[in-house]
BALOMI-630030 format. One line per 5 residues: number of its first residue (from 1); their letters; for each residue x, y, z of N, C-alpha, C. Coordinates in pm, whole numbers, plus 50000, padded with zeros to 5 digits. Atoms other than C-alpha are relative to their C-alpha. Example, Ala and Ser with C-alpha at 12.3 -4.5 7.8 and 13.67 -1.06 7.14 Angstrom:
BEGIN
1) AS) 50089,49881,50000,51230,49550,50780,50090,50120,50000  49918,49881,49994,51367,49894,50714,49923,50109,50073
//
This chain:
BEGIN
1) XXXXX) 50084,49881,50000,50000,50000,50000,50088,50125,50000  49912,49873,49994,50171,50362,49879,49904,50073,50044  50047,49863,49915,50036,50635,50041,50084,50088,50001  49947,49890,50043,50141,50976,49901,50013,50119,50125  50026,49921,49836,50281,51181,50224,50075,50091,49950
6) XXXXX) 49944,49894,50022,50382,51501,50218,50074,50080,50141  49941,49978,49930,50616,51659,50497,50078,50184,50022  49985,49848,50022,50678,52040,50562,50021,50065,50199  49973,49948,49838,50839,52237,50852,50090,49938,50110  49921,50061,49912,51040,52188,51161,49964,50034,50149
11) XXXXX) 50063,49995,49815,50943,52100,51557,49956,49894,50015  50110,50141,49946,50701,51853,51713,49932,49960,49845  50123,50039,50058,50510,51620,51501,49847,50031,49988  50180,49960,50003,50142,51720,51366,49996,49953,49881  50057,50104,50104,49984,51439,51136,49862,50052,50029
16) XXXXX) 50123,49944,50006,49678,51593,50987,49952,49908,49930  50061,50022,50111,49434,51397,50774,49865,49993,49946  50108,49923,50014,49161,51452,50570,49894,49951,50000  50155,50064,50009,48791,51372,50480,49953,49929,49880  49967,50049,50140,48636,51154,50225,49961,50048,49917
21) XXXXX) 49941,49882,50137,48698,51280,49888,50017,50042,50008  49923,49861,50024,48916,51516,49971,50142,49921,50018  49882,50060,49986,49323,51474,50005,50065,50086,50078  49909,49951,49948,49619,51579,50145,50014,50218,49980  50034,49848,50012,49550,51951,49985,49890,50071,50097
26) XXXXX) 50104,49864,49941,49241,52063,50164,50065,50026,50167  49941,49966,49858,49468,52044,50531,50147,50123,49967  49884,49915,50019,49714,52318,50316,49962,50142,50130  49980,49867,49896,49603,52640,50511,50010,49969,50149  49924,50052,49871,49671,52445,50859,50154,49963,49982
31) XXXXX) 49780,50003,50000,50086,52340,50748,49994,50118,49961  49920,49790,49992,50109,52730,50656,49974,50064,50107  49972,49875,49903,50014,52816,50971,50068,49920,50082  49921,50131,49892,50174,52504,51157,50134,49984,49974  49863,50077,50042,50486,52476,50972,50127,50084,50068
36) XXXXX) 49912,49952,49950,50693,52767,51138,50059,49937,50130  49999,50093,49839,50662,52546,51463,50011,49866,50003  49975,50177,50000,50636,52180,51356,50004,49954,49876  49982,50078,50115,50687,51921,51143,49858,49934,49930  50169,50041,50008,50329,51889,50962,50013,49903,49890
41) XXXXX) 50031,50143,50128,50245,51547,50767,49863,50017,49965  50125,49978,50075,49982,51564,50552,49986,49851,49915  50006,50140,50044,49866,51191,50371,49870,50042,49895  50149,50020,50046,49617,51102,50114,49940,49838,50060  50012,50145,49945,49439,50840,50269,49982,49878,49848
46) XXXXX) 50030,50061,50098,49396,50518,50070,49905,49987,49896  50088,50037,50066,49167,50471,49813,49981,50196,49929  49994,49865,50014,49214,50869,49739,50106,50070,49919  49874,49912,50058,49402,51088,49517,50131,49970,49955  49841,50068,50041,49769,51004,49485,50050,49899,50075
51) XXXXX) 49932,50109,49893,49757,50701,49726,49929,49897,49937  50055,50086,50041,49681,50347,49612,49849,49970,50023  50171,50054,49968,49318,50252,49547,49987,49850,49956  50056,50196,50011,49283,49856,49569,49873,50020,49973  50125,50062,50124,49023,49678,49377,49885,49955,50093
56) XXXXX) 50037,50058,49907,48929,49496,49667,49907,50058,50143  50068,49918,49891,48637,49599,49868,50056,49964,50187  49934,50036,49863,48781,49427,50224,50106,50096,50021  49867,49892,49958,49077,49680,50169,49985,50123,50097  50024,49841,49934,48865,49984,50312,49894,50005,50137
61) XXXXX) 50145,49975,49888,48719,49971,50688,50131,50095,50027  49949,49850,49860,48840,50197,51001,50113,49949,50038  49901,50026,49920,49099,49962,51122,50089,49948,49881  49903,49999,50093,49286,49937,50795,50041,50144,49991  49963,49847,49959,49290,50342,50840,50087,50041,50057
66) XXXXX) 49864,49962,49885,49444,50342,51143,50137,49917,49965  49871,50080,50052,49673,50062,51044,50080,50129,49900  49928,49848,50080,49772,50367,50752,50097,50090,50057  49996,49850,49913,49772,50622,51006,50169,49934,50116  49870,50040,49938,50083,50437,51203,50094,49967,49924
71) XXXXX) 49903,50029,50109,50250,50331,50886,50093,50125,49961  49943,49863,50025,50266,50690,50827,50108,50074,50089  49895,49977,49933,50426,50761,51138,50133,49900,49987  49823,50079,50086,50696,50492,51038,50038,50069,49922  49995,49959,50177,50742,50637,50736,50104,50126,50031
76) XXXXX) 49884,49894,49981,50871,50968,50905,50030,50032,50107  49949,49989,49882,50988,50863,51188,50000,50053,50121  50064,49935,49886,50790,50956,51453,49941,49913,50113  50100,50137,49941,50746,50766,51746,49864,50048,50078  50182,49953,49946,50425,50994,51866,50017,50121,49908
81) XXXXX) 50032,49879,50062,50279,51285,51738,49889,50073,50032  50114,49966,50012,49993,51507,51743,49923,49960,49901  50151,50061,50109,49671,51353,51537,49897,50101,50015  50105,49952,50016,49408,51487,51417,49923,49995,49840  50058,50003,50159,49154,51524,51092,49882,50039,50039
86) XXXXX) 50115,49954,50057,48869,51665,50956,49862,49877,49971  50120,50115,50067,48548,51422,50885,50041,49866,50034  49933,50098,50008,48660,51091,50803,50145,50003,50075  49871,50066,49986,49025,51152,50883,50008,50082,50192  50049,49986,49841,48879,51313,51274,49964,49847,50055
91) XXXXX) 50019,50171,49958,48741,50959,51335,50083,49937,50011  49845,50092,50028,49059,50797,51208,50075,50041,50119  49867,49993,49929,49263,50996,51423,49931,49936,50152  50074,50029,49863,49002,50920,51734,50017,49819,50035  49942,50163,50015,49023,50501,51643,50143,49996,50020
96) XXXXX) 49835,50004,49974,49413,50555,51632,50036,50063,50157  49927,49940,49844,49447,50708,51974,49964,49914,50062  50045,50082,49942,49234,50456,52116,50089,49892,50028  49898,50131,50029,49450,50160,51987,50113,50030,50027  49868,49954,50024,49776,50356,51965,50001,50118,50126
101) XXXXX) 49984,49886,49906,49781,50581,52294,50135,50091,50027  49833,50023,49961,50149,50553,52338,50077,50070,49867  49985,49905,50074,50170,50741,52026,49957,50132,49941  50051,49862,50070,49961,51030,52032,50049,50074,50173  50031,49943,49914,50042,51318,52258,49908,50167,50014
106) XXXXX) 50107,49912,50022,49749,51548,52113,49908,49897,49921  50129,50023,50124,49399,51479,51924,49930,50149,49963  50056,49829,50054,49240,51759,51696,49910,49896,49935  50102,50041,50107,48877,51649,51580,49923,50095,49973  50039,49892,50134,48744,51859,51309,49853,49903,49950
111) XXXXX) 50080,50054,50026,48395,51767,51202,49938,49901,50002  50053,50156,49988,48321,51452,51369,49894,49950,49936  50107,50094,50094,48071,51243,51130,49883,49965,50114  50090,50074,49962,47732,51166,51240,50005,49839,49969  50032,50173,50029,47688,50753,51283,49852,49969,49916
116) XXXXX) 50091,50064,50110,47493,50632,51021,49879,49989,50023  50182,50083,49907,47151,50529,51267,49975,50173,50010  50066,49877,49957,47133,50950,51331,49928,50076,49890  50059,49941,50144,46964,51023,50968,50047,50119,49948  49937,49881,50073,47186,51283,50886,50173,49971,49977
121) XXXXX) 49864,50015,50043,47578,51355,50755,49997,49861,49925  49929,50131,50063,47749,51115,50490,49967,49889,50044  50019,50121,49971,47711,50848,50667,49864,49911,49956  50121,50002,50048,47329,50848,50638,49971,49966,49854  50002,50022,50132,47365,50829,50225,50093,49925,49985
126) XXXXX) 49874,50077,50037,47698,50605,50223,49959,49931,49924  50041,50133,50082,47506,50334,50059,49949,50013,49852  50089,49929,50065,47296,50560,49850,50097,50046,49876  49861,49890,50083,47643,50762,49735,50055,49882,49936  49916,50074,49993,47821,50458,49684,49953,49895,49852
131) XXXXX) 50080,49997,50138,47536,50309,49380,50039,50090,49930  49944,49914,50129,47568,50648,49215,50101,50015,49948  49850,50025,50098,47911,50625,49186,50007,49914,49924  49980,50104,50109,47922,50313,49030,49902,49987,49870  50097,49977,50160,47630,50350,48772,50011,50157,49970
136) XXXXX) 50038,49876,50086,47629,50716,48701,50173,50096,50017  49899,49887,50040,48009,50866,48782,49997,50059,50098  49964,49912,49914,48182,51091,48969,49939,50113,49962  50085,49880,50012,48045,51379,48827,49865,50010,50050  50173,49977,49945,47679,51306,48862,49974,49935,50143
141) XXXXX) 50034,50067,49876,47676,51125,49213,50082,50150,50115  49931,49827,49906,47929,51454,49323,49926,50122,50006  50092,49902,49981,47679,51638,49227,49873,50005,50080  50127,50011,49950,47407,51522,49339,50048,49958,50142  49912,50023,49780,47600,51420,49755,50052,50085,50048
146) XXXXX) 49871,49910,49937,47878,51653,49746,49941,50159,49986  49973,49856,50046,47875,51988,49555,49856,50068,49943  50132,49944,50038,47506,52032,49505,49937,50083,50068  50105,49864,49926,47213,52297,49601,50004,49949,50176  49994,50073,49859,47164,52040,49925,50158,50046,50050
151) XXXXX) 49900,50034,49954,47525,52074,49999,50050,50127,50104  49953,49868,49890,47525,52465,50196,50140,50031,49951  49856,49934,50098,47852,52531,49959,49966,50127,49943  49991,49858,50100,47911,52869,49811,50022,49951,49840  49930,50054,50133,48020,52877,49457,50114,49977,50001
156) XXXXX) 49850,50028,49986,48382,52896,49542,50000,49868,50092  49961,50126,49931,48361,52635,49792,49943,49819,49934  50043,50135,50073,48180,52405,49553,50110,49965,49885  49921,49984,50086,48425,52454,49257,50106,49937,50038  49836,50076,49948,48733,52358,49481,49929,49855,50049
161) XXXXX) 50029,50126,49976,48541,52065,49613,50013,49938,49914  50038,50075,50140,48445,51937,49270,50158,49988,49940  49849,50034,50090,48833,51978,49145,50018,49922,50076  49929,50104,49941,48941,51746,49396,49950,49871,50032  50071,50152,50028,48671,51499,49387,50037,49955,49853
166) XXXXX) 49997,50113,50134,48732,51429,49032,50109,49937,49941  49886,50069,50058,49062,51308,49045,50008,49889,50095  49978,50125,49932,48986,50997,49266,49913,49884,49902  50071,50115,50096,48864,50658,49118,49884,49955,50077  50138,49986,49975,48514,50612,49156,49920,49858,50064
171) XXXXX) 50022,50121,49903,48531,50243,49260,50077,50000,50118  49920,49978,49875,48777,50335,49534,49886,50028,50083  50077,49921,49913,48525,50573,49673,49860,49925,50032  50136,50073,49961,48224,50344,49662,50091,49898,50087  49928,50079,49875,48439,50088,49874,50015,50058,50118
176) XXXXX) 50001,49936,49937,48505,50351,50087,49898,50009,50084  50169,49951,49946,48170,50445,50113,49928,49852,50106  50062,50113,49956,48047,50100,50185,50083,49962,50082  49972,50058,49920,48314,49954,50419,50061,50113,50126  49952,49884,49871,48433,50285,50625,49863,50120,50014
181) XXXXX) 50077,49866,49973,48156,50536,50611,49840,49993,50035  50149,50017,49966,47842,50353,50610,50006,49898,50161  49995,50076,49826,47979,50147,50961,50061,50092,50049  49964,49897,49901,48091,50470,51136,49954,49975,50134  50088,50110,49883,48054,50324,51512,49924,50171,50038
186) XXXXX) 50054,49881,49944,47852,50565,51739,50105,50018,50118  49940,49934,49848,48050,50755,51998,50024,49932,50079  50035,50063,49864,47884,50650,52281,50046,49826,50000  49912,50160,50015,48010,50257,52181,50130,50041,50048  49843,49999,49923,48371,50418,52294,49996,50059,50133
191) XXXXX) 49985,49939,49908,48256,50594,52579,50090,49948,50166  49931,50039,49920,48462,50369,52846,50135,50057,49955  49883,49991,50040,48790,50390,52659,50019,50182,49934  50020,49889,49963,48719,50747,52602,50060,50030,50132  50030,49982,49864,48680,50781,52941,50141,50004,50083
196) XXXXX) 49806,50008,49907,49078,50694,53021,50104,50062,49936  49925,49967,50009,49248,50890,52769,50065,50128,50049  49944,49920,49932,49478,51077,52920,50052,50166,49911  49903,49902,50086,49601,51347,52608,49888,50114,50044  50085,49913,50020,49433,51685,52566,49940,49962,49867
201) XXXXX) 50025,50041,50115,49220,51673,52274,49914,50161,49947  50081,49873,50103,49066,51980,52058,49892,49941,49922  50098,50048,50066,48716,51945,51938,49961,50121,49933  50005,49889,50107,48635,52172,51639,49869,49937,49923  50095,49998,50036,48286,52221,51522,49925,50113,49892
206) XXXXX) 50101,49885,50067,48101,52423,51231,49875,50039,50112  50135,49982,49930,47803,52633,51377,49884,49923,49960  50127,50029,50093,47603,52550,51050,49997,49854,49993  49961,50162,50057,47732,52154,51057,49919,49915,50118  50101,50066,49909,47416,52006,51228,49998,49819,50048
211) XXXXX) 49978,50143,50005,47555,51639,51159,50117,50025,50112  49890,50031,49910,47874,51701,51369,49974,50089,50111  50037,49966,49857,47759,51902,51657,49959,49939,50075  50059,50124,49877,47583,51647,51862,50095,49925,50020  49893,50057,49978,47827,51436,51861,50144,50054,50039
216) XXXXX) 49881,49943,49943,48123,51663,51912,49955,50044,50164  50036,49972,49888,47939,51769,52177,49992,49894,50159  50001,50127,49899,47870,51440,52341,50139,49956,50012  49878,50034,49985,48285,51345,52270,50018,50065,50099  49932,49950,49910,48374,51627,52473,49923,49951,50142
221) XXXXX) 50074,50048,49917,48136,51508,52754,50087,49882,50058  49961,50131,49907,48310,51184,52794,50164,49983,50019  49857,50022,50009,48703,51309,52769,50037,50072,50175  49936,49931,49849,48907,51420,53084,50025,50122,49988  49955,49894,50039,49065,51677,52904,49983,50073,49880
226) XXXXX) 50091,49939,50127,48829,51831,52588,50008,50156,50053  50030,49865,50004,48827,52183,52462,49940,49959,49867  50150,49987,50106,48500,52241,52225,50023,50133,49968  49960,49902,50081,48549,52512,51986,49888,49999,49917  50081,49977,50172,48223,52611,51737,50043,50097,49941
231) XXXXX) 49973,49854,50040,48306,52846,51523,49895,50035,49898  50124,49987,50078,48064,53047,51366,50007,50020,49817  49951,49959,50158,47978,53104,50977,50054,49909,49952  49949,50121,50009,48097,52730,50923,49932,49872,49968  50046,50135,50092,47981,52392,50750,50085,49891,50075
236) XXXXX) 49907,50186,49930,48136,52013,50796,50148,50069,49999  49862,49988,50027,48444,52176,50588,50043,50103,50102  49982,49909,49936,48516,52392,50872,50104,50058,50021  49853,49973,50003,48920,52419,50861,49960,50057,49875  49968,49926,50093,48857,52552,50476,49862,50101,50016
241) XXXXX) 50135,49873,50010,48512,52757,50535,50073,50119,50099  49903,49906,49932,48706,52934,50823,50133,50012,50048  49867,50037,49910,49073,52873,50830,50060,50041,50056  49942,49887,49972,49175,53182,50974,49947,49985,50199  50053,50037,49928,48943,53107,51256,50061,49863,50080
246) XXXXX) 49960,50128,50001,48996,52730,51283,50228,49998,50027  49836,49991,49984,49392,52807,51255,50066,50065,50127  50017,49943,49899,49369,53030,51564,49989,49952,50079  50021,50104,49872,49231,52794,51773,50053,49894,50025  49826,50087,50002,49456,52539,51659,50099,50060,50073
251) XXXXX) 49858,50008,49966,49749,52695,51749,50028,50087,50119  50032,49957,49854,49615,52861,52087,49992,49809,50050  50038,50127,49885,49529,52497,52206,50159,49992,49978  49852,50072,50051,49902,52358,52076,50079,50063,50125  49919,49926,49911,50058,52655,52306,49938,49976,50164
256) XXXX) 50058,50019,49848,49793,52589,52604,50074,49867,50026  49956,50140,49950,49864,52217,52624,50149,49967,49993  49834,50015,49982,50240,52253,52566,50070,49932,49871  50040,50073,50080,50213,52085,52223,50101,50089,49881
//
């Protein structure tokens, strides 16, 4: 499995990654503001962009992710780091701390995903998204899930979405869809092991992102050490709707927790 990593800056480790259909680009305006201070890794996850997409639907759950997500730290030699991601790659980093404690000494979750049973966010259509791709295309299934009227995108924020969805392979992303996005566990299923990690963790929420507020809300509820951040004027994509915002509060927590 290659996985296209990108590496920028010098200091502590900060492994960002992203959401699905998006790549290693939409976490750019976090390494420009991270990179004077640390060493920021950026990944495309599998099945995405410039990283291998196997054929093989078994290739794509949550705990082949994290498996990724530690490869990566091999890769550049890190024996911990700060984690974190947006959507999909917020979850990832939340499964990887769980399993991997001993290597994270931050979490940053960015748009935590509604679980599939709450009738809203991605998850809710995974199955739905995951047909249109395969009979009708990236274009018309992106349009009609991602970058459409439903989608609360501007025109600029739909435009950059749509360039970077259409350079992934369209059976990748229905695998995706079907073995990581439509079994998204619920929260509350981790709430014990929750319950003991010891790191700080940053929880980052759109105002307008009605799928990941409840749930970010309930994470911070069951951590020792959670800071909850909404920021207003904000969607799922909430690092690119406000990164100026979102980058701020990043790198106020980093300096609170010692990070």
């Amino acid at each position: 499995m290659h996985l296209h990593v990108e590496v920028e800056g010098v200091g502590p480790t900060v492994v960002l990654a992203h959401g699905f259909g998006g790549s290693a680009r939409n976490l750019g305006p976090q390494a420009r503001a991270l990179r004077e201070r640390h060493r920021v890794v950026r990944y495309d996850a599998r099945g995405h962009a410039r990283s291998d997409a196997p054929d093989d639907p078994a290739a794509y759950t949550l705990a082949a992710l994290v498996d990724d997500w530690a490869g990566v730290l091999d890769q550049v030699g890190a024996a911990d780091a700060v984690v974190g991601g947006v959507s999909m790659g917020a979850l990832t980093a939340l499964a990887f701390v769980l399993d991997h404690p001993e290597r994270v000494r931050g979490l940053v979750v960015a748009g935590l995903p509604a679980a599939p049973g709450s009738g809203t966010g991605l998850g809710h259509v995974a199955l739905a998204f995951a047909d249109a791709l395969e009979h009708d295309g990236l274009e018309a299934a992106g349009a009609r899930f991602v970058w459409g009227p439903g989608s609360e995108l501007d025109a600029r924020g739909a435009r950059l979405v749509r360039q970077g969805f259409m350079e992934h392979s369209p059976r990748a992303l229905a695998h995706c869809l079907r073995g990581v996005v439509a079994r998204w566990p619920e929260i509350e299923a981790w709430r014990e092991r929750l319950g003991r990690l010891a790191v700080p963790v940053l929880i980052v929420a759109g105002a307008d992102d009605t799928g990941a507020l409840a749930p970010s809300r309930a994470l911070a509820t069951m951590l020792p050490r959670p800071e909850l951040v909404v920021i207003p004027a904000a969607g799922h994509l909430v690092n690119l709707e406000q990164p100026g915002r979102f980058n701020a509060a990043l790198l106020a927590w980093l300096d609170a927790a010692g990070l």
